[in-house]
PDB file of N, CA, C and O in Angstrom:
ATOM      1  N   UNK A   1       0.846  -1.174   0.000  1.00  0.00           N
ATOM      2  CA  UNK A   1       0.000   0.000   0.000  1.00  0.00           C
ATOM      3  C   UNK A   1       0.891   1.237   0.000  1.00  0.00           C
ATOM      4  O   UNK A   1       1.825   1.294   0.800  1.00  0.00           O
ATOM      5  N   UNK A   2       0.689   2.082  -0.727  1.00  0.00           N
ATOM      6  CA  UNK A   2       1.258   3.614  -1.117  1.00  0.00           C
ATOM      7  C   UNK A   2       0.678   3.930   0.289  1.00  0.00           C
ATOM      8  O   UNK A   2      -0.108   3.519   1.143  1.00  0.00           O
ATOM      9  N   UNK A   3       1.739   5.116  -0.067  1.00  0.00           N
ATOM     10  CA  UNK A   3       1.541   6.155   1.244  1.00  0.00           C
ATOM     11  C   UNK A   3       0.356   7.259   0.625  1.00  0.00           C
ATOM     12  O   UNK A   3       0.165   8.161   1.440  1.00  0.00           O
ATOM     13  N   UNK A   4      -0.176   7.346  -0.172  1.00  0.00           N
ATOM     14  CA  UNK A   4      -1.605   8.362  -0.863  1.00  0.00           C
ATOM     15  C   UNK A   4      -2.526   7.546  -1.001  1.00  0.00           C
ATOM     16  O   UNK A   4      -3.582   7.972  -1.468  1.00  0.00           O
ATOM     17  N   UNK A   5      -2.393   5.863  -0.575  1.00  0.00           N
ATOM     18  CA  UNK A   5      -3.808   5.164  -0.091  1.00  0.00           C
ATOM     19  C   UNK A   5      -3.593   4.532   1.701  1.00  0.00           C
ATOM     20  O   UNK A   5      -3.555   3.313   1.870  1.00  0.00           O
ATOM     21  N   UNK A   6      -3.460   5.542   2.987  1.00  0.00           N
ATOM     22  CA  UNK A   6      -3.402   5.271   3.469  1.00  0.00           C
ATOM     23  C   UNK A   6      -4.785   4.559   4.533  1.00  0.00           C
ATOM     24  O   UNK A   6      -4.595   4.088   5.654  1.00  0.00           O
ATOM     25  N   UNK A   7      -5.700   4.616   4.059  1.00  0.00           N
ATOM     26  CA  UNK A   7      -7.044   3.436   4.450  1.00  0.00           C
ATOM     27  C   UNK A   7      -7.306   2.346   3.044  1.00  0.00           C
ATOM     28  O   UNK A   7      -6.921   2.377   1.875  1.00  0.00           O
ATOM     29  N   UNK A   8      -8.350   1.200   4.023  1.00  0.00           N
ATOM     30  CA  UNK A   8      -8.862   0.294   3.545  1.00  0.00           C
ATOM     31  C   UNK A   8      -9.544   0.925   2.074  1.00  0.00           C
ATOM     32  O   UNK A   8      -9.379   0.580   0.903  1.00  0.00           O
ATOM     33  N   UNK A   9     -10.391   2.020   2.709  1.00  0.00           N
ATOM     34  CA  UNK A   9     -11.782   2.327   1.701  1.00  0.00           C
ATOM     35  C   UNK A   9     -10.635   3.195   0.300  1.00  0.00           C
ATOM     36  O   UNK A   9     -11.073   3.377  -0.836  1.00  0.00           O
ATOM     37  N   UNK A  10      -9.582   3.501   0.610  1.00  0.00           N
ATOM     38  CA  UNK A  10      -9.115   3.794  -0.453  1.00  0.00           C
ATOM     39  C   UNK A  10      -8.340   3.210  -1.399  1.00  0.00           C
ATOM     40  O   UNK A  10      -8.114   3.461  -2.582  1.00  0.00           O
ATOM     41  N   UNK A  11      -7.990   2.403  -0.657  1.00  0.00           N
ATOM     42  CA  UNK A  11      -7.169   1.089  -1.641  1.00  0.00           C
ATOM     43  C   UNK A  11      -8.621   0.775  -2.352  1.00  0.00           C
ATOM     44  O   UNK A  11      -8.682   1.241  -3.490  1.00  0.00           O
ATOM     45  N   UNK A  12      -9.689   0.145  -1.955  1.00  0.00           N
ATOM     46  CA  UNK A  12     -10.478  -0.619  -2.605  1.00  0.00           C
ATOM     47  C   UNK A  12     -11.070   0.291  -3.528  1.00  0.00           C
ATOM     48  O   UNK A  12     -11.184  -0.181  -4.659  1.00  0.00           O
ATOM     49  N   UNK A  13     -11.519   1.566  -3.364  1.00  0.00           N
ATOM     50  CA  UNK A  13     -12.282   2.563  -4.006  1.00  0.00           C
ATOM     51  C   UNK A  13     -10.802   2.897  -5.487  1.00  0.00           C
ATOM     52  O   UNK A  13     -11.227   3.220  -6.596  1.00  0.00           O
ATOM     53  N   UNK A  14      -9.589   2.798  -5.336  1.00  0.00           N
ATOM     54  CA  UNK A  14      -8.790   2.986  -5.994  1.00  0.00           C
ATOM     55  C   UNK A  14      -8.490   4.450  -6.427  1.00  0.00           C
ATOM     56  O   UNK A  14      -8.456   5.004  -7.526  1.00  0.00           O
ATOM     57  N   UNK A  15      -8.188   5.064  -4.545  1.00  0.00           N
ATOM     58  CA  UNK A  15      -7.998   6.589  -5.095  1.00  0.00           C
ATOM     59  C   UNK A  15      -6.825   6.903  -3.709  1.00  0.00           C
ATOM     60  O   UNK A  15      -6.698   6.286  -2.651  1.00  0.00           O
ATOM     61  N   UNK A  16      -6.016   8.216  -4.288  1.00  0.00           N
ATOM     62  CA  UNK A  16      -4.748   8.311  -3.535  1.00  0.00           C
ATOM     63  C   UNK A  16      -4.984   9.995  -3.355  1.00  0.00           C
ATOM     64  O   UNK A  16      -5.740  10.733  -3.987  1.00  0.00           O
ATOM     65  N   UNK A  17      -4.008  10.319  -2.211  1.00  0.00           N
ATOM     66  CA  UNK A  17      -3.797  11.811  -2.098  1.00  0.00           C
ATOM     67  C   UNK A  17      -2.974  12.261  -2.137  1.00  0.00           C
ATOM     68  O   UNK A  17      -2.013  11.911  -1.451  1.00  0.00           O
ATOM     69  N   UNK A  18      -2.941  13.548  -3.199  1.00  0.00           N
ATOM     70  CA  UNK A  18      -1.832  13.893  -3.361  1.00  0.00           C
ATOM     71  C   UNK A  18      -1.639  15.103  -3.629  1.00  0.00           C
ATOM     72  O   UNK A  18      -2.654  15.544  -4.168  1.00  0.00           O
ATOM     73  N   UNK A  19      -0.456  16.260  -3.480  1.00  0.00           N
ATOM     74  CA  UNK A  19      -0.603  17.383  -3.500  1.00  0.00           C
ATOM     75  C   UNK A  19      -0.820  17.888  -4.953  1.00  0.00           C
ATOM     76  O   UNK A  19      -0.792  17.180  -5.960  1.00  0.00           O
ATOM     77  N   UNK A  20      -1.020  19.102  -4.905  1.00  0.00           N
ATOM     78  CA  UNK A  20      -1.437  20.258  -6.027  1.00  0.00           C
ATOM     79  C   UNK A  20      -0.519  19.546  -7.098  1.00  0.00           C
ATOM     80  O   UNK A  20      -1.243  19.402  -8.083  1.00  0.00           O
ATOM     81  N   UNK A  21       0.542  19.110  -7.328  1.00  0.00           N
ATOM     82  CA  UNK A  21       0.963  19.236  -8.279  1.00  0.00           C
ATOM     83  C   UNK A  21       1.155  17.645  -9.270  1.00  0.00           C
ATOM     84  O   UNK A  21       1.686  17.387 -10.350  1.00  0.00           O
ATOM     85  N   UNK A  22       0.286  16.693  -8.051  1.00  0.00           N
ATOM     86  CA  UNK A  22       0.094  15.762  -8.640  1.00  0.00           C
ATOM     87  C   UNK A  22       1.095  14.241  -7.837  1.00  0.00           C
ATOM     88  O   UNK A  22       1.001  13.026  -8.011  1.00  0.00           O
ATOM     89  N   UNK A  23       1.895  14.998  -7.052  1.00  0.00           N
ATOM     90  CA  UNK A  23       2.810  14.147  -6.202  1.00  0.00           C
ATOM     91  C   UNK A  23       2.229  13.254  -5.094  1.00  0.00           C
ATOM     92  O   UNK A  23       1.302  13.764  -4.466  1.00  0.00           O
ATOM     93  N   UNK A  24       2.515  12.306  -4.823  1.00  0.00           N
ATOM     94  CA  UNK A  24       1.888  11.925  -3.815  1.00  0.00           C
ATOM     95  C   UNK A  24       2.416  12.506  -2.572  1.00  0.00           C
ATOM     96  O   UNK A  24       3.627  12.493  -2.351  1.00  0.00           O
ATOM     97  N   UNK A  25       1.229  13.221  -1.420  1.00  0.00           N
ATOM     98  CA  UNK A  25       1.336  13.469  -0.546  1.00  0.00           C
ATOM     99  C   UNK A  25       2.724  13.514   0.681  1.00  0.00           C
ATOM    100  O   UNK A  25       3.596  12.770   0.231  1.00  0.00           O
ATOM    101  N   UNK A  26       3.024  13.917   1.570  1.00  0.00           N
ATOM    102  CA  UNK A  26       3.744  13.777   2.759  1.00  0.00           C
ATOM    103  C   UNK A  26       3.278  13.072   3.383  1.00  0.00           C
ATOM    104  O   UNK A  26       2.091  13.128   3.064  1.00  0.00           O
ATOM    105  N   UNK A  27       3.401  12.302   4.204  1.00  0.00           N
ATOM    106  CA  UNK A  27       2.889  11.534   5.521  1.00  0.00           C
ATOM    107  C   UNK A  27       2.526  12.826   6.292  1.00  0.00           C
ATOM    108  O   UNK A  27       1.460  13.396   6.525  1.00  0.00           O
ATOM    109  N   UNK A  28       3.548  13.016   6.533  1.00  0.00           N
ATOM    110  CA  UNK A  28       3.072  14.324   7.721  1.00  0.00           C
ATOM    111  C   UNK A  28       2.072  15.243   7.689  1.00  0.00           C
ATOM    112  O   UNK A  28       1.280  15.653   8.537  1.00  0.00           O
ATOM    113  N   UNK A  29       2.332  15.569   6.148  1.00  0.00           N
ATOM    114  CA  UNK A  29       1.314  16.607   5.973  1.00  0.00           C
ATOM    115  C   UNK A  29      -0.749  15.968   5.738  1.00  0.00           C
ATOM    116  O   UNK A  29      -1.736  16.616   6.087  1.00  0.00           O
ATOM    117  N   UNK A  30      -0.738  14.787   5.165  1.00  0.00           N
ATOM    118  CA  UNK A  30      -1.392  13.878   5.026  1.00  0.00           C
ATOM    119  C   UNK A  30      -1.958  13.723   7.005  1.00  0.00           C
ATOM    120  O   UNK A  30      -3.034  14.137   7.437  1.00  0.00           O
ATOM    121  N   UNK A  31      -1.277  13.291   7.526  1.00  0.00           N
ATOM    122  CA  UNK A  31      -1.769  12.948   9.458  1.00  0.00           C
ATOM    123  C   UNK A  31      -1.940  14.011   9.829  1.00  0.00           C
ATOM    124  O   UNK A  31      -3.087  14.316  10.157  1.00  0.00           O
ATOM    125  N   UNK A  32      -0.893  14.975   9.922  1.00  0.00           N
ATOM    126  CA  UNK A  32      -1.513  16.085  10.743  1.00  0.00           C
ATOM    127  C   UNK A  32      -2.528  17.337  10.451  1.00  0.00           C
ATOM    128  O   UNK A  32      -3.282  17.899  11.245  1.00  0.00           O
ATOM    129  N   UNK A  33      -2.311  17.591   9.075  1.00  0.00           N
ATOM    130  CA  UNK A  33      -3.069  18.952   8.734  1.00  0.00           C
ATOM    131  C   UNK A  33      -4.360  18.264   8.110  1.00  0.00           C
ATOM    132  O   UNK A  33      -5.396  18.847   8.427  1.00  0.00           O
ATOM    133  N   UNK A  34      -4.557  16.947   7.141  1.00  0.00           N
ATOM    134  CA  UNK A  34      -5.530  16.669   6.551  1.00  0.00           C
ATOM    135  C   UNK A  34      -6.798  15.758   7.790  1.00  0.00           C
ATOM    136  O   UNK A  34      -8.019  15.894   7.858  1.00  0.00           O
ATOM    137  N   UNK A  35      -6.023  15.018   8.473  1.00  0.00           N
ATOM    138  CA  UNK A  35      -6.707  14.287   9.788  1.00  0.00           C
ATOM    139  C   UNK A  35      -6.879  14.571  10.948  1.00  0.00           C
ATOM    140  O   UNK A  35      -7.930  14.606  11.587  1.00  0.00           O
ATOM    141  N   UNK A  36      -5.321  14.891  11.416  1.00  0.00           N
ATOM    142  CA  UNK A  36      -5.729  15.395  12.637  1.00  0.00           C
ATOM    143  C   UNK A  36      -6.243  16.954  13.401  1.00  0.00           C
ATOM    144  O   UNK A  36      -6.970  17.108  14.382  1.00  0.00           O
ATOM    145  N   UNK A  37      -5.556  17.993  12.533  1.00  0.00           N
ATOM    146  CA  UNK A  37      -6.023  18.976  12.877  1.00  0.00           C
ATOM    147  C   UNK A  37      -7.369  19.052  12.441  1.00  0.00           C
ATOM    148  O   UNK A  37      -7.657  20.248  12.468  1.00  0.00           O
ATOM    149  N   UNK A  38      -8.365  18.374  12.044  1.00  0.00           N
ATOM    150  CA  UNK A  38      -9.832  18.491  11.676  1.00  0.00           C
ATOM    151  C   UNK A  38     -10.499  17.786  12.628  1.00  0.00           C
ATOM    152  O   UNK A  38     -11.635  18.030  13.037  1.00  0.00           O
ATOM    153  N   UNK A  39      -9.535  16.616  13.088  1.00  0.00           N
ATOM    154  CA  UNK A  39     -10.481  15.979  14.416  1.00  0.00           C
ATOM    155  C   UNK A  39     -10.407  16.752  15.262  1.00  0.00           C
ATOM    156  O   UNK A  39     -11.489  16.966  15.807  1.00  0.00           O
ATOM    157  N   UNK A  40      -9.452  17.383  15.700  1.00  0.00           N
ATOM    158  CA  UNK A  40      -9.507  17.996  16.644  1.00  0.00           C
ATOM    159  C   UNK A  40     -10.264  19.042  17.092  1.00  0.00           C
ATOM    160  O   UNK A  40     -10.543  19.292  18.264  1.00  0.00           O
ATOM    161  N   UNK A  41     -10.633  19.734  15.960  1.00  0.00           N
ATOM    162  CA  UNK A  41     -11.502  20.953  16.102  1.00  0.00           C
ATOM    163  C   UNK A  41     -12.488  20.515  15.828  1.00  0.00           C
ATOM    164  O   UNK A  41     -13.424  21.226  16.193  1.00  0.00           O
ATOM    165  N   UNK A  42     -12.805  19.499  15.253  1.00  0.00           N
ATOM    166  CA  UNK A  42     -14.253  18.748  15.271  1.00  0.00           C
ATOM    167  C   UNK A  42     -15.029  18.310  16.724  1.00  0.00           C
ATOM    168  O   UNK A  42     -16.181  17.877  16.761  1.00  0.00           O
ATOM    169  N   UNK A  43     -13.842  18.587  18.340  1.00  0.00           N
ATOM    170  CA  UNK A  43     -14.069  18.455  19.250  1.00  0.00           C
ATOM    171  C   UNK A  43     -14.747  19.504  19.874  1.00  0.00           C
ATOM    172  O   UNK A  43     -15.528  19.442  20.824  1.00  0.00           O
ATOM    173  N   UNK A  44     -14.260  20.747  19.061  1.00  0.00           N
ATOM    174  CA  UNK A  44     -14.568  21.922  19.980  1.00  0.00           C
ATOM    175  C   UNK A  44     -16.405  22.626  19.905  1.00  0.00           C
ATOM    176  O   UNK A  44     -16.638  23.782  19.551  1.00  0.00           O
ATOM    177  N   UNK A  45     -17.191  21.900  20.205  1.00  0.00           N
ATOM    178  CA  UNK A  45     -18.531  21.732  20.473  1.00  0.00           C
ATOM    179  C   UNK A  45     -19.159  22.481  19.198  1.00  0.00           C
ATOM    180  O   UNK A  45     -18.924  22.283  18.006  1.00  0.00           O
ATOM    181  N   UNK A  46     -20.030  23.400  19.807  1.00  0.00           N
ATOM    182  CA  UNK A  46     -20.736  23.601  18.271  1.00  0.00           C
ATOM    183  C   UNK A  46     -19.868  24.439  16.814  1.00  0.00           C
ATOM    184  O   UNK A  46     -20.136  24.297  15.621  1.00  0.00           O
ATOM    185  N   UNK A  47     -19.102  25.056  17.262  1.00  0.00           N
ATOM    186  CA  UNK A  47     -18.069  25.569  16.611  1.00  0.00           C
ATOM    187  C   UNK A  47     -17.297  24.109  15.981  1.00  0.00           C
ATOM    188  O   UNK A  47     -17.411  23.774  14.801  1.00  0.00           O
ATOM    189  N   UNK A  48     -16.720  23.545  16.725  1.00  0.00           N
ATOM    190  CA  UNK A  48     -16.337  22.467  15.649  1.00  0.00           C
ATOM    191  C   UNK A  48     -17.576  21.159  14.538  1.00  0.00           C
ATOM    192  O   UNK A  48     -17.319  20.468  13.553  1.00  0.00           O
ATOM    193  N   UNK A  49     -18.600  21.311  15.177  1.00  0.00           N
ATOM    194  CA  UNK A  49     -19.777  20.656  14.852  1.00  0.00           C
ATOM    195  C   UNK A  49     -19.612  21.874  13.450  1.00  0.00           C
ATOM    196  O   UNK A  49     -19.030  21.275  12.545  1.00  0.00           O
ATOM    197  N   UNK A  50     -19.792  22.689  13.208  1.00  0.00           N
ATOM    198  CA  UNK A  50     -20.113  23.663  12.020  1.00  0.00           C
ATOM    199  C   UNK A  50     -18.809  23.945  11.421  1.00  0.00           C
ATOM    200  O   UNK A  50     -18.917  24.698  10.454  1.00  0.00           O
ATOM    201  N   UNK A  51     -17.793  23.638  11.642  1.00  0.00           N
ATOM    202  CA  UNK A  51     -16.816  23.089  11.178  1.00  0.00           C
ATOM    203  C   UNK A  51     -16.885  21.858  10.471  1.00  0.00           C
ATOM    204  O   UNK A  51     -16.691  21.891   9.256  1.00  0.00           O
ATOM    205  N   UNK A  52     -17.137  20.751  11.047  1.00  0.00           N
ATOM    206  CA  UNK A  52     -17.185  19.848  10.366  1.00  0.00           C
ATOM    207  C   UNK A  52     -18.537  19.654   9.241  1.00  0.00           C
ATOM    208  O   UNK A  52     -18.850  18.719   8.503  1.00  0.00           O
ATOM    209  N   UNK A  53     -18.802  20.234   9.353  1.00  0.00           N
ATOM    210  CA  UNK A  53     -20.295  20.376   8.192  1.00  0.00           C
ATOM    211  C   UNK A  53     -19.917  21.156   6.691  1.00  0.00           C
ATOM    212  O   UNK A  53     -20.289  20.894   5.547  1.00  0.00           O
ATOM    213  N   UNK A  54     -18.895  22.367   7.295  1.00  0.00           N
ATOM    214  CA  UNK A  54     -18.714  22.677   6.601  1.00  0.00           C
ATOM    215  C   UNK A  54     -17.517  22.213   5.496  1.00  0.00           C
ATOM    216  O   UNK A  54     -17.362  22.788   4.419  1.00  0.00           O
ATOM    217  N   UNK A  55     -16.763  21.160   5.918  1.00  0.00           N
ATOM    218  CA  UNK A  55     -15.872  20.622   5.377  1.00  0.00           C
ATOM    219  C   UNK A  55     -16.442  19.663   4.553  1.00  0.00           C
ATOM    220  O   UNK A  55     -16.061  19.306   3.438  1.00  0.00           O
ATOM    221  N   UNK A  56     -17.833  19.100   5.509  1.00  0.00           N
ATOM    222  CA  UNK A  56     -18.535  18.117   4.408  1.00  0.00           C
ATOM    223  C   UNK A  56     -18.582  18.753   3.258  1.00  0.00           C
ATOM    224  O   UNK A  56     -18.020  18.496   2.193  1.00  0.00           O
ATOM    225  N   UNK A  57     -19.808  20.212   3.773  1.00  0.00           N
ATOM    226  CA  UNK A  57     -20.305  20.573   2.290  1.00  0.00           C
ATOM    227  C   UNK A  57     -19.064  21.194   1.039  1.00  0.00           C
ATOM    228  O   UNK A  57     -19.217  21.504  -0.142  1.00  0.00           O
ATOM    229  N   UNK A  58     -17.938  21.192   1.858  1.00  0.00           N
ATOM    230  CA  UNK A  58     -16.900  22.038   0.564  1.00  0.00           C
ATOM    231  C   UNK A  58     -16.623  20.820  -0.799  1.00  0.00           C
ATOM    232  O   UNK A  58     -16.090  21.199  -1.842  1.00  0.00           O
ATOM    233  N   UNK A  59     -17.002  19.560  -0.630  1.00  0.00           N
ATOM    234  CA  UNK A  59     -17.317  18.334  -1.702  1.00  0.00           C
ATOM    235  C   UNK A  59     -18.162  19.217  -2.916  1.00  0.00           C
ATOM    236  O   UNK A  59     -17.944  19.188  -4.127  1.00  0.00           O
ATOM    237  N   UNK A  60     -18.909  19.786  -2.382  1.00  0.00           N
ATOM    238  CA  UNK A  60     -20.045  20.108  -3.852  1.00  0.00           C
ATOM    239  C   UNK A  60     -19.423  21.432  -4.383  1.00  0.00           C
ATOM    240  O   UNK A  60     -20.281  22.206  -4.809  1.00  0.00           O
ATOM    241  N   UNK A  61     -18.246  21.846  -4.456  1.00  0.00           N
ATOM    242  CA  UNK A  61     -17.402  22.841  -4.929  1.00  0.00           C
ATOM    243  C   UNK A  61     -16.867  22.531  -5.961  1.00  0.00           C
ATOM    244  O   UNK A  61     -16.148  21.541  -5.824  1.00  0.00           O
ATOM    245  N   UNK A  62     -16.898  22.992  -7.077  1.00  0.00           N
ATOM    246  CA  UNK A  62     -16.107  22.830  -8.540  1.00  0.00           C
ATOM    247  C   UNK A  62     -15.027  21.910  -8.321  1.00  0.00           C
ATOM    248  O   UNK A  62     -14.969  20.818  -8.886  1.00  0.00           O
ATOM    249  N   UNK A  63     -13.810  22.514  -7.166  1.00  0.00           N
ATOM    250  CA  UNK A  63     -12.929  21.822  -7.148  1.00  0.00           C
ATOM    251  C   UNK A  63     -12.942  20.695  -6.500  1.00  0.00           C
ATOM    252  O   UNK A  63     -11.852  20.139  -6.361  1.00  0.00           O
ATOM    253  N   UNK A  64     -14.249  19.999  -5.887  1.00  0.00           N
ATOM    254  CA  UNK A  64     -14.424  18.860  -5.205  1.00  0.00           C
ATOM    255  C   UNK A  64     -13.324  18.499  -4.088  1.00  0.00           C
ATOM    256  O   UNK A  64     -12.819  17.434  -3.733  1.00  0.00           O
ATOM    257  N   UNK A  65     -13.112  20.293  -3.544  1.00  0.00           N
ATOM    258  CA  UNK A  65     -11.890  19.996  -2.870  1.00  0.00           C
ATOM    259  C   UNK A  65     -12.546  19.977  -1.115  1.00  0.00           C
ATOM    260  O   UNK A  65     -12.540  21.176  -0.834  1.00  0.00           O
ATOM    261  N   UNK A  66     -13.000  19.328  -0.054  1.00  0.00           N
ATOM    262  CA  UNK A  66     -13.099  19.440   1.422  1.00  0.00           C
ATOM    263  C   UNK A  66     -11.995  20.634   1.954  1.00  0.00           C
ATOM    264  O   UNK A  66     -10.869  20.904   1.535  1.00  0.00           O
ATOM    265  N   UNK A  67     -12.706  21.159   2.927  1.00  0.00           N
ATOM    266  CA  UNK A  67     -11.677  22.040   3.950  1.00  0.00           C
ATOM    267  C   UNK A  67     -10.512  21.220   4.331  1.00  0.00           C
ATOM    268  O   UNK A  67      -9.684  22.071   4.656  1.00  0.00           O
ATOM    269  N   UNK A  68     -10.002  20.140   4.470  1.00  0.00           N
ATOM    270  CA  UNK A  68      -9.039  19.129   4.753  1.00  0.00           C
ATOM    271  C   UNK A  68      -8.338  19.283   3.761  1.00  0.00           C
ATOM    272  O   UNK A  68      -7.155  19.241   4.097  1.00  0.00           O
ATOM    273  N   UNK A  69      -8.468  19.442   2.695  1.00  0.00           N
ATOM    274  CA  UNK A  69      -8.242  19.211   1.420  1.00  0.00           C
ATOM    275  C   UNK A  69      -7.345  20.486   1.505  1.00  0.00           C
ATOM    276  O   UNK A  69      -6.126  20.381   1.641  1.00  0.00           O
ATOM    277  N   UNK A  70      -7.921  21.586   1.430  1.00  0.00           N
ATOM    278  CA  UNK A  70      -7.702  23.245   1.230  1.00  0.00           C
ATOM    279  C   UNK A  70      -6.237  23.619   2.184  1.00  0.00           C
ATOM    280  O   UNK A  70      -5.169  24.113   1.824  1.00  0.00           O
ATOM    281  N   UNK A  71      -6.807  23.054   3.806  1.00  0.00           N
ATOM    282  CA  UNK A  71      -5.529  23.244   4.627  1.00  0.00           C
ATOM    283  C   UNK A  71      -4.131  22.502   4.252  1.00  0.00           C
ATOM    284  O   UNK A  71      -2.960  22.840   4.424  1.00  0.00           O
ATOM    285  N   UNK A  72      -4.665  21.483   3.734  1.00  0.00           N
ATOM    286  CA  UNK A  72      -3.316  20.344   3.621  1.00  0.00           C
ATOM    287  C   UNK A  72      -2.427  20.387   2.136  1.00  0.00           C
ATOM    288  O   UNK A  72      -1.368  20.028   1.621  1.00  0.00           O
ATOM    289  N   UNK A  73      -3.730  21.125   1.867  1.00  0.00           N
ATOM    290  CA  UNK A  73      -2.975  21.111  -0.221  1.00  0.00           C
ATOM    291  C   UNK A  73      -2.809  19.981  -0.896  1.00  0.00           C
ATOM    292  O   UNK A  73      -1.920  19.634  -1.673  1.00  0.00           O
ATOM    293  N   UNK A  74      -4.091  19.265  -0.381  1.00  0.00           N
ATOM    294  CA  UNK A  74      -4.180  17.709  -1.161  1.00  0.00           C
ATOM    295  C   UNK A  74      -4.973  18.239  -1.820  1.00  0.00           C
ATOM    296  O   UNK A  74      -5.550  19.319  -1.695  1.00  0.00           O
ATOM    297  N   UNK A  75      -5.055  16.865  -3.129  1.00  0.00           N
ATOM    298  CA  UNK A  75      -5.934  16.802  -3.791  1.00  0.00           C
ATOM    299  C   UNK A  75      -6.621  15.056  -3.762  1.00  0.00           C
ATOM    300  O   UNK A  75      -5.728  14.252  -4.029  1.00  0.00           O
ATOM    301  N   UNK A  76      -7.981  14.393  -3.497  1.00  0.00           N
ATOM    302  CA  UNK A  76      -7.836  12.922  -3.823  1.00  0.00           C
ATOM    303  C   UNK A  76      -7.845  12.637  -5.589  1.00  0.00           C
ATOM    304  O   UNK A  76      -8.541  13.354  -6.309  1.00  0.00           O
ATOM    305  N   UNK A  77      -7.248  11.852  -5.993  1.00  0.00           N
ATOM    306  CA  UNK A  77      -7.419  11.722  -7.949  1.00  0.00           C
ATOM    307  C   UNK A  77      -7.849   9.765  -7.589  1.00  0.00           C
ATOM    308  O   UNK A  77      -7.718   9.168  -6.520  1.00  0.00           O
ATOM    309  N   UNK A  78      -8.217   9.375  -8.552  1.00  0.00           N
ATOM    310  CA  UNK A  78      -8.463   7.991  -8.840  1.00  0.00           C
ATOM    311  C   UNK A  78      -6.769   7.926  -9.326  1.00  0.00           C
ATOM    312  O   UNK A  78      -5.966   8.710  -9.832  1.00  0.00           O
ATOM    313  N   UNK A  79      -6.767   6.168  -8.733  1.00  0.00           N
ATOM    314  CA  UNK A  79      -5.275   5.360  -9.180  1.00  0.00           C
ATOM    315  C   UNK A  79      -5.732   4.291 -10.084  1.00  0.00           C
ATOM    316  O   UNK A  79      -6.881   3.868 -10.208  1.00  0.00           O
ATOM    317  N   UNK A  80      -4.497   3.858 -10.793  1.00  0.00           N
ATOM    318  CA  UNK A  80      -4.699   2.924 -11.385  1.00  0.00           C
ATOM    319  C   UNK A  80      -4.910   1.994 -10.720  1.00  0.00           C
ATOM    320  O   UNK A  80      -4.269   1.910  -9.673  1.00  0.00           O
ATOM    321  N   UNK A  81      -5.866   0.955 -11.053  1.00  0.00           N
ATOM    322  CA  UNK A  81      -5.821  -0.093 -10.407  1.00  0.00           C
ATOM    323  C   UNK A  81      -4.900  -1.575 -10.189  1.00  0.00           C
ATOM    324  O   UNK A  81      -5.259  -2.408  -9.356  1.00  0.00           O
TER     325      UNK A  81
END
């Protein structure tokens, strides 16, 4: 498993993350800015509750890019299979 399919659902779905320019991702930048700094503020009660909603809804954006997405400077693309 690549380091831009780091879950199950993405190996099987056959999609990787990777930055703006098409590279696959950092680890680091991938754990901390795309995962963890979103859980975390996803803690902070209704403020992170509307946080996390709003990261849902940033999917229906041209660039199909999530707030996770935006902070971390990923992009997800389909892999070959």
């Amino acid at each position: 498993m690549e380091l831009g399919q780091l879950t199950i659902g993405k190996y099987l779905l056959h999609v990787r993350i990777v930055d703006l320019q098409g590279r696959i991702a950092p680890l680091w930048r991938v754990i901390l800015l795309r995962y963890l700094l979103i859980s975390v503020v996803a803690q902070l009660g209704v403020l992170g509750s509307l946080l996390s909603t709003v990261d849902c809804l940033l999917i229906f954006q041209k660039s199909r890019r999530c707030l996770h997405d935006i902070i971390a400077g990923t992009r997800v693309i389909k892999a070959r299979p």
